[in-house]
N, C-alpha and C positions, 0 to 999 in steps of 0.2 A: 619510487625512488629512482635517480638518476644514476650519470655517472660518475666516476671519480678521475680526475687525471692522476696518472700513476708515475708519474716525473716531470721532467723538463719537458716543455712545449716543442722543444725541435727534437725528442724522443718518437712524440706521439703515440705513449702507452697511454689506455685507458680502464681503470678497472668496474668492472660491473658487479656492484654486492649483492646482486639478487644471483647471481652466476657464480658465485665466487671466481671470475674468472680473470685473467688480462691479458689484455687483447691489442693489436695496431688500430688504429685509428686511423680511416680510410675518409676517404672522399666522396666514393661514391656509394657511402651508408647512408642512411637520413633515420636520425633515434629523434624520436617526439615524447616527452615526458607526459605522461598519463595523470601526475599528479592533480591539476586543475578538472579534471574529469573525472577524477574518483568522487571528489564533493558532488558533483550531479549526480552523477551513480547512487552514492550514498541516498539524495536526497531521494531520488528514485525509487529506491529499495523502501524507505519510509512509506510514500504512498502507494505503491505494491501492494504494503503488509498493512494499510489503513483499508486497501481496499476489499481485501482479504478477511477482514477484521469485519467489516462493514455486513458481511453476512451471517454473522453470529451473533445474535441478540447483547450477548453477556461480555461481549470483548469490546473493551474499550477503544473508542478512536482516536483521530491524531488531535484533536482541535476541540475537544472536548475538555471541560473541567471535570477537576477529581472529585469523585463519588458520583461519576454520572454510568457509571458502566451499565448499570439496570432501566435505563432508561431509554432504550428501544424495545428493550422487552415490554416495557408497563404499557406502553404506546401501543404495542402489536395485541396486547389484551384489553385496553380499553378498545381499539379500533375493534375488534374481531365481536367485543362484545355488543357494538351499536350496531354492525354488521347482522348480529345474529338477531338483535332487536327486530328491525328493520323485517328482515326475511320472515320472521314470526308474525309481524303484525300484516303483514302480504298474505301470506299459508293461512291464517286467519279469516280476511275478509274475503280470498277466494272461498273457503270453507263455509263461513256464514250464508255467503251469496248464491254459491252454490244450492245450499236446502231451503233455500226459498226465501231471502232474504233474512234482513234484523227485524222485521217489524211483523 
């Protein structure tokens, strides 16, 4: 929020409603209104908290449709379980080949 002039322009009161205060109005101040920069901020804090999100299976993300929250879980258990295939069928034919082959 910015601020307010608090009179007449050849007064040079101005009042500040985050301060409640009022105050001369100087020259050699320089006030820059933050408002256009909260939206970035804002939009900021969004992917922060997507990306924060993004390490918990179950927490929805930003760009995702709804009813998909479960959906890096299922993913992390099909993957882990072809993962596990995979390592078994290895541990296996070290095993076999090991005792003196399959045949």
């Amino acid at each position: 929020m910015g601020i307010v002039r608090a009179g007449p322009t050849d007064l040079h009161l101005v009042f500040d409603p985050l301060e409640g205060m009022i105050a001369e109005e100087r020259d050699d101040v320089v006030q820059f209104a933050l408002d256009p920069i909260m939206e970035q901020i804002e939009l900021l804090d969004k992917v922060a908290d997507d990306l924060v999100n993004s390490l918990a299976p179950d927490a929805p993300l930003l760009n995702t449709y709804k009813g998909r929250e479960g959906a890096s879980f299922m993913a992390g258990v099909y993957t882990n379980i072809w993962y596990g295939f995979i390592v078994g069928l290895i541990v296996a034919f070290v095993y076999v080949f090991s005792h003196g082959g399959a045949f």
